[in-house]
N, C-alpha and C positions, 0 to 999 in steps of 0.2 A: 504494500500500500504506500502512495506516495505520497510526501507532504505537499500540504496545499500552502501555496505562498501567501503570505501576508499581502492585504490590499493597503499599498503606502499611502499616495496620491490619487484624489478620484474626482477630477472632472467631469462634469454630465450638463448636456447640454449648453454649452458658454459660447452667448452671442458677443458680440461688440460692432457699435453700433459710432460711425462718425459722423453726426449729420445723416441724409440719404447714403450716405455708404457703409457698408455692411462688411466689415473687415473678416470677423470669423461668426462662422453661421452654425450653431447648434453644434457643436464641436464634443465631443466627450471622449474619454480614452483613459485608461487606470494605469500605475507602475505601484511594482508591487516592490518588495522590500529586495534588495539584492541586485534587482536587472540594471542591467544600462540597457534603454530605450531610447528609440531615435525617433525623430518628429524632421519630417523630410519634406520637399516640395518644389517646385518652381519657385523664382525671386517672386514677390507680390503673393505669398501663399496665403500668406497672416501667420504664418510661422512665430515671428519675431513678437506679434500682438500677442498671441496668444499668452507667449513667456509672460508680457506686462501685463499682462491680466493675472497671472497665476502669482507671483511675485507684487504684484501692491501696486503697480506703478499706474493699470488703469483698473478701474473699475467698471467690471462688464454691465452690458445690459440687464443679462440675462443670464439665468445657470448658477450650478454651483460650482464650488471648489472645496473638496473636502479631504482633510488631513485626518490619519488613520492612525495615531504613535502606538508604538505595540505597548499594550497594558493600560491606557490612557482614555479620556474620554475624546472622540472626534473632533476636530474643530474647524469652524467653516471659516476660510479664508476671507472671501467676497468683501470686499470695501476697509481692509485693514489695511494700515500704513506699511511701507517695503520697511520700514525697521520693525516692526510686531509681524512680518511673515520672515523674516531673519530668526529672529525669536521661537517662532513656533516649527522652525527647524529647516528653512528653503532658502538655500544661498545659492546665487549665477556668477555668470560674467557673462560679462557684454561683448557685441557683435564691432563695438569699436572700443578699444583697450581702455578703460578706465582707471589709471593707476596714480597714486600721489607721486610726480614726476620729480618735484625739489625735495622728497622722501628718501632715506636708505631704502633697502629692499627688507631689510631686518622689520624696520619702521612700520611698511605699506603691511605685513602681514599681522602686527600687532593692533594693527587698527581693525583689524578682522574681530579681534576678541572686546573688543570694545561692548559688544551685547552678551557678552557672557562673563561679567565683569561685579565686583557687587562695589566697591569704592567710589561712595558717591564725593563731589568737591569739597564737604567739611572735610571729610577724611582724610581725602590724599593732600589735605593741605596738613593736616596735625600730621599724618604718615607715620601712623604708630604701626605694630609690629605685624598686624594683619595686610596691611598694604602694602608693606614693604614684602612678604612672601607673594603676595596678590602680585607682585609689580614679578617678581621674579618666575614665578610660574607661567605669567606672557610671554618674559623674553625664551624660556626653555621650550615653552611650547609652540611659538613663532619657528625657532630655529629647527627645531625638528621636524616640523612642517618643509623648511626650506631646503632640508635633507631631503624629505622624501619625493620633491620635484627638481633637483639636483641643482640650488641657487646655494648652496650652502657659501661657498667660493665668492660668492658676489656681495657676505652681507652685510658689508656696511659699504657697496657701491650706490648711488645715485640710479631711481628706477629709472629714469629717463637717460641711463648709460648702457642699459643690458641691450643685445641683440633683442630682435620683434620675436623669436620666437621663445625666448625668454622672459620675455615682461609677458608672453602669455603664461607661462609657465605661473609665474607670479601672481597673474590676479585669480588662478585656481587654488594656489597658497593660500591669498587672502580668505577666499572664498569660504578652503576649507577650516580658516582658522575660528569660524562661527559654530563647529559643531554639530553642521547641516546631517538632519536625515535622509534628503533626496539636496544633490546636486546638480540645476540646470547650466547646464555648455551650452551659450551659443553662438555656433559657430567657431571652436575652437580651433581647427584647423587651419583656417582663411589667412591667404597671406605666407603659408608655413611651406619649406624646399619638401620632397620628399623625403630625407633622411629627421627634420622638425616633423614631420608626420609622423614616421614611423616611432620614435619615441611618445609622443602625445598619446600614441594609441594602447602606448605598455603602459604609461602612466595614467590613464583611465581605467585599465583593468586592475592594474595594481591598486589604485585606491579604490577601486570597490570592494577589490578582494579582502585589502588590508585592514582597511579603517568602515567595511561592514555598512558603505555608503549608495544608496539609488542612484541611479546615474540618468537624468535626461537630456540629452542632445539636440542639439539645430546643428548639421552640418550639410553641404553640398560634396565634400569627395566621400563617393558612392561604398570606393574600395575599404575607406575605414569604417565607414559604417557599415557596409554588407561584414567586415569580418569578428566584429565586436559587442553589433545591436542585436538584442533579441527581447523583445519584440520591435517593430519597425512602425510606425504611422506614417501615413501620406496625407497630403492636405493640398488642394487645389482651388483659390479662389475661396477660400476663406471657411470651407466644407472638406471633412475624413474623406479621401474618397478609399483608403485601403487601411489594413493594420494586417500585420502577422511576420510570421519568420522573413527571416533572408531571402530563403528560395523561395518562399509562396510570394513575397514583392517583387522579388526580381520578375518572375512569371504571369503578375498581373496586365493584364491589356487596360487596366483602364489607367497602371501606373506609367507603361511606356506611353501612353500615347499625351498623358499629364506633362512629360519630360521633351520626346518628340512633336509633340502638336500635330500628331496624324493619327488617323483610324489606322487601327490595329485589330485583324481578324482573331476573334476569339478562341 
């Protein structure tokens, strides 16, 4: 008998609405605890809306957003601030690098744990003995974070001095320095040589494996997502048109023809 995976993340039905335009249309799709899951598409999918819908940044029309923590009671995401969806366990990065650029690199990941922090400004201004472990337990657990996407070397360099596929590297540091139970990428590959891909793609397996983290994805190159993603969504004009494995996407006719713009005999 085989265990039934935990339901992490569960979207169901999520409009979003700009004016007359309808960016994502009735959209829903579950990740459950463990997978790295890909969310795939043409440019203009609503890909990227969706993220900010899920993440705080907009608030949908329509639909919900519901957080599943194992042992925990549910909680619905819909209209809460991107610092209380931090909080309740869902950290990204962005499709254009976001990173504190007149920052160390040590720095940019310490500001990650800023939400998981209890030293309010009396405190760390008297900085008695709680804060000063509180302050050290950031800096050990920044750096080891920076270990484990291989900035260690860089960390007290200027964010705005590491190579582009390094400062990627970094704002999945940061990312991961919140704690997150599901981690959204998107778009983490863009921009990156092939030999920066193939490392990013050990290093999304590796932190799922390691640090026991949901992985969801916005990417265009097909090759790391077919080798990585399980399960796969597609989205077309702001509507799922597919979900499933690798090979049942790769096989869809309604996902070639999403990508090609031609009828595809079924």
């Amino acid at each position: 008998m085989t265990d039934k995976k935990h339901k992490l993340l569960e979207v169901k039905g999520l409009t979003m609405d700009f004016g007359g335009l309808r960016a994502v249309d009735s959209v829903s799709l579950t990740v459950h605890e463990g997978e790295i899951a890909a969310l795939i598409g043409p440019n203009g999918a609503g890909k990227t809306t969706f993220f900010n819908c899920v993440t705080g940044i907009y608030t949908p029309t329509s639909g919900d957003i519901l957080l599943h923590p194992k042992g925990l009671a549910t909680r619905r995401l819909n209209g809460l601030k991107p610092n209380k969806v931090t909080e309740m366990g869902l950290a990204r990065t962005f499709q254009n690098i976001r990173l504190f650029s007149g920052m160390t690199v040590l720095e940019n990941v310490m500001i990650g744990r800023h939400c998981r922090t209890y030293s309010g400004i009396f405190r760390s201004i008297i900085r008695n003995r709680s804060v000063r472990e509180e302050e050290q337990e950031i800096v050990e657990t920044s750096y080891r974070l920076l270990e484990k996407v291989g900035l260690e070397k860089f960390v007290n360099e200027f964010a705005r001095n590491l190579p582009y596929g390094a400062q990627r590297r970094l704002e999945i540091a940061r990312a991961l320095a919140t704690d997150p139970l599901l981690l959204l990428l998107d778009e983490p590959a863009a921009g990156m040589n092939p030999y920066e891909t193939s490392e990013l793609d050990q290093l999304i397996c590796r932190i799922s494996e390691e640090e026991q983290i949901a992985i969801l994805l916005i990417e265009h190159d097909m090759k790391l997502v077919m080798k990585i993603s399980n399960p796969i969504f597609v989205m077309e004009y702001g509507k799922k048109i597919a979900q499933g494995s690798p090979l049942e996407i790769r096989d869809n006719p309604k996902v070639i023809e999403a990508y090609l713009g031609e009828e595809v005999d079924a």
